[in-house]
N, C-alpha and C positions, 0 to 999 in steps of 0.2 A: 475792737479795731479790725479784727479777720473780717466781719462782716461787712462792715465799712469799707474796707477792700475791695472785697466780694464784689458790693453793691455798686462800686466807683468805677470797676473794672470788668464787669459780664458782658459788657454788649453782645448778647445773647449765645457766647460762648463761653464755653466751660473754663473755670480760672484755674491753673493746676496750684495745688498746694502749696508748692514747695516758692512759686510766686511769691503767694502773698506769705509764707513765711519771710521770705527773704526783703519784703517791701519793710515787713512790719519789725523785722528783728525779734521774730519769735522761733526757737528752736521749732522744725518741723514735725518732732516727736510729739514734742506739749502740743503744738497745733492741734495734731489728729486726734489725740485727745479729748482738745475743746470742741472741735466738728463734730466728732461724732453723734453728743448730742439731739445738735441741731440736723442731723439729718434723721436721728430717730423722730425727734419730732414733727417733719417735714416744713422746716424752716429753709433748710438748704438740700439741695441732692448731688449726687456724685454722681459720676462718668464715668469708666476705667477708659481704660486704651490708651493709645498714643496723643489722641486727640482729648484727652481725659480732665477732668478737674472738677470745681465744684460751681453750683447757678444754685442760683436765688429761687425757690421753687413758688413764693410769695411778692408779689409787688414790694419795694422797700415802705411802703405807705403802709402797709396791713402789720409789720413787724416791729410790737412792741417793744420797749425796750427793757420792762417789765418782765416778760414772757421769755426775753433770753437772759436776761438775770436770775430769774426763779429756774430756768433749767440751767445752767451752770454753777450756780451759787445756791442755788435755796434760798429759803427765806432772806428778807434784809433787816431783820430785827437787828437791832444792837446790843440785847442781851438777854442770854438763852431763856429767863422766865417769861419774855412775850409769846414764846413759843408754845414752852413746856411750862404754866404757871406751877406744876405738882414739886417743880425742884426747888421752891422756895415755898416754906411753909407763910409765909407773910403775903405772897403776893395778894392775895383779898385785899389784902388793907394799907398797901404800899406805895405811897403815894410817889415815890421817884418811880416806879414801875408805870406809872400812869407817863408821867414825863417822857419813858422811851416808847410805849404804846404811840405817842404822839409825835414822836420823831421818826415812829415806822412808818406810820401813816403818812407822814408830809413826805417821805422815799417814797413812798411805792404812789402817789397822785404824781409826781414827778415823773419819776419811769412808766406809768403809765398813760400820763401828758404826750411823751416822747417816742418818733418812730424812726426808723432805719433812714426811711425820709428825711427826715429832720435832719440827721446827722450827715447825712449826702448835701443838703442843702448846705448845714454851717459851715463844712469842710469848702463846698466852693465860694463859700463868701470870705471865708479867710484868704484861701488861697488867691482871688481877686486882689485882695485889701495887700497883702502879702508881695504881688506883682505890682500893683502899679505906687505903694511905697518905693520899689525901686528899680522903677523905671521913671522916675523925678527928673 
């Protein structure tokens, strides 16, 4: 959602933080947090100063959605032997293991279906659909 912000709100000025904390209803502390991140990885960059905040150092088109789930989250297995099979002496031969192997997989072609873009886009079609529901 920060990014989403981000992306909704830069017109090619810097968004200060404490903004999109307060758009999003996310404590400011956990914000910087989640930022951080994305500016190690040069997803987003900061600005200090007065005039100061964060831009999109990538087109919303080029940011997966994949790529900022694995850098905040890690993996999206849904249980740790897809990860780490050595923690379950069964996984060789474990056919539900095969089941969430397959439920990783259909997550991660999804999220990496999906970009910054995308989510810019659905948010203004909603918001469209949203307004002229009522303005009837």
């Amino acid at each position: 959602m920060a990014l989403l912000d981000l992306a909704l709100n830069s017109n090619k000025e810097p968004v200060p933080l404490k903004d999109i904390a307060r758009r999003q209803g996310i404590p400011l502390h956990y914000l910087e947090h989640l930022i951080a991140p994305l500016v190690a990885a040069g997803i987003a960059g900061s600005t200090r100063g007065a005039r100061g905040g964060l831009h999109l150092l990538k087109p919303p088109r080029e940011i997966k959605l994949s790529e900022v789930i694995n850098l905040l989250e890690g993996p999206v297995a849904p249980v740790g032997c897809i990860t780490n099979p050595e923690t379950c002496p069964r996984s060789d031969t474990c056919v539900t293991r095969d089941v969430w192997d397959e439920v990783k997989r259909a997550i991660e072609g999804v999220l990496e279906s999906i970009t910054l873009q995308d989510l810019v886009d659905r948010h203004q079609k909603k918001a469209q659909s949203t307004k002229a529901m009522y303005h009837i």
